[in-house]
C-alpha positions as CSV (number, residue, x, y, z in Angstrom):
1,X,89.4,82.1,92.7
2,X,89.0,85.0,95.2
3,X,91.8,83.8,97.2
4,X,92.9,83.4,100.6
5,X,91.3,85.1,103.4
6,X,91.7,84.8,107.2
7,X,88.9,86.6,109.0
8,X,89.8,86.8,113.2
9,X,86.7,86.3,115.3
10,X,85.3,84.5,112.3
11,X,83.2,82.2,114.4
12,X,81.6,85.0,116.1
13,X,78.2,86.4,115.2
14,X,79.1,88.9,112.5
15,X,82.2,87.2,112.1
16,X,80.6,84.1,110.7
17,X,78.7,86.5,108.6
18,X,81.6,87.5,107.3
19,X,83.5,84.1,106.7
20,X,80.0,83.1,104.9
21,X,80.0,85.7,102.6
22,X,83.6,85.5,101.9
23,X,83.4,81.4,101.0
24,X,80.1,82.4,99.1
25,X,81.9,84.6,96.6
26,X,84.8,81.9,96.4
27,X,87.0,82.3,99.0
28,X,89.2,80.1,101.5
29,X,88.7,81.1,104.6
30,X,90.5,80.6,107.6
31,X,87.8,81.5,110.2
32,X,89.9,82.1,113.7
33,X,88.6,82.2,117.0
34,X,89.2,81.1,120.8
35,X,86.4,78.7,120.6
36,X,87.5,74.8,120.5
37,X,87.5,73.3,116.8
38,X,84.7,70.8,118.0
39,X,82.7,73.3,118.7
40,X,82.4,75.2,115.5
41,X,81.4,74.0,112.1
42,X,80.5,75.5,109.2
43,X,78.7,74.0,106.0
44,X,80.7,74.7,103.1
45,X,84.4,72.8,102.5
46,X,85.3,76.6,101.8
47,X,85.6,77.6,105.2
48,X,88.5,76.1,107.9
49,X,88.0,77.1,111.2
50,X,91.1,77.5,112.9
51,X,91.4,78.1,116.9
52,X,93.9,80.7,118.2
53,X,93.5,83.6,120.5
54,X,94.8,86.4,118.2
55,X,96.1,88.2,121.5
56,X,98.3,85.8,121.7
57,X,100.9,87.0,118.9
58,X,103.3,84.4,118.4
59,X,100.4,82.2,117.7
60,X,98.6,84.0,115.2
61,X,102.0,84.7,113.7
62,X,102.1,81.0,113.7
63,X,99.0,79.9,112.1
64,X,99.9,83.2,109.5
65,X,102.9,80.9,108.4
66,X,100.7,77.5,108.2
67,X,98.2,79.3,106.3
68,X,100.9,80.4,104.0
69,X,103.0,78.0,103.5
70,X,99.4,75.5,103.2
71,X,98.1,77.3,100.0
72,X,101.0,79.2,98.6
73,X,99.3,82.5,99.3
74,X,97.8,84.8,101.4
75,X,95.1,87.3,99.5
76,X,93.2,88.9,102.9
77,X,92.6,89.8,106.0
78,X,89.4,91.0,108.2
79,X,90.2,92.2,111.4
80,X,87.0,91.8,113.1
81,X,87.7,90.5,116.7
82,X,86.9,91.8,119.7
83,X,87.0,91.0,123.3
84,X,86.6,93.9,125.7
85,X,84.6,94.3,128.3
86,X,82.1,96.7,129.1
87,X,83.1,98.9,132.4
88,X,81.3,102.1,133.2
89,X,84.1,105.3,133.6
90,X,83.8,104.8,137.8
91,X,84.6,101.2,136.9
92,X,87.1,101.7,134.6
93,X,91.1,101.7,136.1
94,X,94.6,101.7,134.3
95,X,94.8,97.7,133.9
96,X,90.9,97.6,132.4
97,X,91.9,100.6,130.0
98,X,95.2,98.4,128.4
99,X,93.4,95.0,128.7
100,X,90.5,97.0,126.5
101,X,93.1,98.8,124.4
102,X,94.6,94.9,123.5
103,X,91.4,93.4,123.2
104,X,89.9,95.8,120.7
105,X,93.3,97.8,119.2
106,X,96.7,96.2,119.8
107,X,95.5,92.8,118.1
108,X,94.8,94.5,115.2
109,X,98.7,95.9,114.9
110,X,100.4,92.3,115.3
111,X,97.7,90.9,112.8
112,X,98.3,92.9,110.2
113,X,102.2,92.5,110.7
114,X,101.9,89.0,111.1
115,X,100.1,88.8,107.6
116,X,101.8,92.1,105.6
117,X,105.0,91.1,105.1
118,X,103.4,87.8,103.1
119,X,101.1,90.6,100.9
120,X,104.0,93.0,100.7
121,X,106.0,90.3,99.0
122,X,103.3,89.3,96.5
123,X,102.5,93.6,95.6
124,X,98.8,92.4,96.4
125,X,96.3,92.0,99.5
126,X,93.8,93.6,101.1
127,X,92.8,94.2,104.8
128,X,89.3,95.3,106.3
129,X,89.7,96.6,110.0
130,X,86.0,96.2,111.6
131,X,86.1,99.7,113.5
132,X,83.1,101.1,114.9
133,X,80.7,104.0,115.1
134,X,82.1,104.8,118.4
135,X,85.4,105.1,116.9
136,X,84.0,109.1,115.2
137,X,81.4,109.7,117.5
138,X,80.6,108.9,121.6
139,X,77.8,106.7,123.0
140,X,75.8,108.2,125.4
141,X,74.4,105.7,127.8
142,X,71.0,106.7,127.6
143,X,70.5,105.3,123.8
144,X,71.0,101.5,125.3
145,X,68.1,99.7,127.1
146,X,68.2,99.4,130.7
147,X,70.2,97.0,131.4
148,X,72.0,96.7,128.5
149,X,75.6,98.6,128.6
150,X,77.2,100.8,125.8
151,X,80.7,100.1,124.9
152,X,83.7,101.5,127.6
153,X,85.8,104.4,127.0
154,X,88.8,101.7,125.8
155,X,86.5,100.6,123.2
156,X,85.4,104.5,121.6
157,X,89.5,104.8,121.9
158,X,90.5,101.9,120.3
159,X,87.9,101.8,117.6
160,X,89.2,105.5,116.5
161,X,92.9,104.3,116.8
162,X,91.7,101.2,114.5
163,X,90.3,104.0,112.0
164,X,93.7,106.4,112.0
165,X,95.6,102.8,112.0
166,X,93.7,101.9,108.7
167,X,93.9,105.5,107.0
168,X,98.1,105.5,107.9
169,X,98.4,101.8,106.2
170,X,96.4,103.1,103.2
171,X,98.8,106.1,102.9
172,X,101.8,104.1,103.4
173,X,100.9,101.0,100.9
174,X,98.6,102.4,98.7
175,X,98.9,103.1,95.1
């Protein structure tokens, strides 16, 4: 089996994507995500959707435990939620720019603690961070439709802090 895997925003567009694939190749997924459980449904017994606002630390560290103590295991990780907002810089002040920062960054720090210390244990586990573009390069507003915003600053910071994040963990744990 290709083990256990709990995706965060896995009810989401590419998120579902993701849990799909996953469950396709053999997986048990533990799709997360803020929506209600009776709203959500996926066609395959492989999937378990699991509702939990991953912001919300002690909760996700909760549903970590359940998960492991459940199956016996814990095999992966894909940190792929998000839930910023888009504000233009004149838009933008100190409280947008941390509740961006936990919406797109700090989420990804308590997840992976939350679910590291079962992978540490067991010498095996992987984790996929869902950074962005944005994260090596700035939009420029001009590429979007009218209409349609480009991310916020928060988001072209957090998505490069996601990146260095991911490269220090690969130093630290990898073989």
């Amino acid at each position: 089996p290709a083990g256990v895997v709990i995706v965060t925003g896995g009810a989401g567009h590419l998120g579902r994507e993701i849990s799909l694939g996953l469950a396709d190749f053999g997986a048990r997924v533990i799709a997360v995500g803020r929506t209600g459980a009776d709203s959500v449904s996926f066609d395959t017994p492989r999937i378990d959707y699991a509702p939990c606002d991953v912001q919300d630390e002690a909760a996700f560290a909760a549903l970590v435990d359940n998960v492991h103590a459940r199956y016996g295991r814990l095999d992966g990780l894909v940190n792929n939620a998000g839930a910023a907002k888009r504000e233009t810089w004149n838009e933008l002040d100190a409280d947008a720019w941390r509740a961006g920062l936990d919406a797109t960054l700090n989420h990804y720090f308590t997840s992976i603690k939350a679910v590291s210390r079962y992978m540490l244990a067991a010498g095996a586990g992987s984790i996929v961070n869902n950074a962005s573009i944005f994260g090596v390069v700035a939009p420029v507003s001009g590429m979007y439709p009218e209409g349609i915003r480009g991310p916020s600053a928060h988001h072209a910071a957090a998505k490069a802090g996601v990146i260095q994040l991911t490269r220090y963990l690969g130093a630290q744990w990898a073989e």
